[in-house]
C-alpha positions, 0 to 999 in steps of 0.5 A: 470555735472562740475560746472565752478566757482561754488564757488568764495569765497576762501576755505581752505583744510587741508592735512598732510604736509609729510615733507621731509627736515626741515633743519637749513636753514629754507628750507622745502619741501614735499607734500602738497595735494596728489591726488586721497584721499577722504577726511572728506568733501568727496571731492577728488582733481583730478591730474592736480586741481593745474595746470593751476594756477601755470603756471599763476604764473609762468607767472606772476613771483610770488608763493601763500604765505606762511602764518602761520595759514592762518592769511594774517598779520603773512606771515613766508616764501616764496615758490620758487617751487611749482608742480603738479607731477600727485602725488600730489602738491609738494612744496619747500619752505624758512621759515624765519629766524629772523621772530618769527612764522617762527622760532617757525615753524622751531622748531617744523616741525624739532621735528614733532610737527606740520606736517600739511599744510592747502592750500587757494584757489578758485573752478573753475571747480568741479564735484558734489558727485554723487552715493555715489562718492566723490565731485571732484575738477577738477581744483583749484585757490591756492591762499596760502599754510599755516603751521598749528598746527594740521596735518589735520582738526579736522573733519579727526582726529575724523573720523581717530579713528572712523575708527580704533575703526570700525576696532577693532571691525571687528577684534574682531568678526572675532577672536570670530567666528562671520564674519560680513556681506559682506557689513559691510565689504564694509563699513570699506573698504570704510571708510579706503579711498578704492574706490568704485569700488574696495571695492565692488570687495574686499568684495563681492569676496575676503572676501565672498569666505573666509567667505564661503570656506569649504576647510578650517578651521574657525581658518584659515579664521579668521587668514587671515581675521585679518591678512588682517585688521592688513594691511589695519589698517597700511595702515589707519594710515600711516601718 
């Protein structure tokens, strides 16, 4: 069942903000919501959520504001390019020079030390979390797009080194000989990001026939396994 407006009181996303360029000019561009990637909320935005609001800007000859920290008084650039791309939102923008928080940006998106855009927006058509599947955002009103300090919320740092310690520790039993159960297999799947359906394929199929083979040794599962969750543990921690 879809909700229409099932929030009007504007909400706010963090995502790491993949910066592409960070130039002496002050122009910046990257991604600044990727679709399709469950989230610490267990929310995922839908291809397509951003754009029926950009083409009313574009109508109305305007862009969602650039703002630092989302503080409305400490507006630092403009954005002049915004898409929804199936990707993701793709956005180009101009921090401003002379303006102190824009400066300061500048440096530090061009040492990495902050990578993190958070949007502003408003729910206009969203899909409840249902059977264990992430809540959908079907269609979103961006309202403005804000540098921040940290990459992410706070929320996705902590389940981000959760997820790695869960990692180890499957790894760790595997070396010593002891395979977790096929559904704690699931879990760290899904935990990773993986979607349901293919973490359930993944685990009882894949991982289960490795667990159970005979035609190889427990050293050569253990060695696939563990090679399996070194690529799954770069893939988690890919900025």
């Amino acid at each position: 069942m879809k909700l229409k407006n099932a929030a009007a009181a504007p909400r706010i996303k963090d995502f790491s903000f993949k910066v592409k360029a960070a130039g002496d000019t002050g122009a910046i561009e990257g991604y600044a919501s990727v679709f399709g990637v469950r989230d610490s909320y267990n929310e995922v935005v839908l291809p397509g959520a951003f754009a029926d609001s950009l083409a009313r800007h574009t109508r109305e000859g305007t862009y969602p504001l650039m703002l630092w920290q989302h503080n409305p008084d400490e507006p630092i650039g403009v954005w002049n390019e915004m898409s929804d791309d199936g990707k993701g939102l793709f956005a180009k923008g101009q921090l401003l020079q002379g303006v102190r928080r824009a400066d300061e940006a500048l440096i530090m998106l061009k040492a990495g030390a902050i990578q993190g855009m958070s949007i502003g927006y408003r729910e206009v058509d969203v899909e409840p979390a249902t059977n264990g599947d992430p809540r959908k955002l079907i269609k979103l009103d961006l309202l403005e797009a804000s540098i921040v300090s940290f990459p992410a919320n706070r929320r996705a740092r902590v389940d981000s080194v959760k997820s790695e310690g869960r990692l180890s520790e499957f790894a760790r039993r595997l070396r010593d000989g002891e395979p977790p159960p096929v559904k704690e297999f699931e879990d760290v799947l899904r935990e990773a990001g993986i979607p349901k359906a293919m973490a359930v394929q993944i685990a009882s199929v894949g991982y289960a026939k490795a667990v159970r083979s005979e035609s190889e040794s427990g050293e050569a599962i253990k060695s696939a396994l563990s090679d399996a969750l070194a690529s799954l543990r770069s893939i988690t921690t890919k900025p």
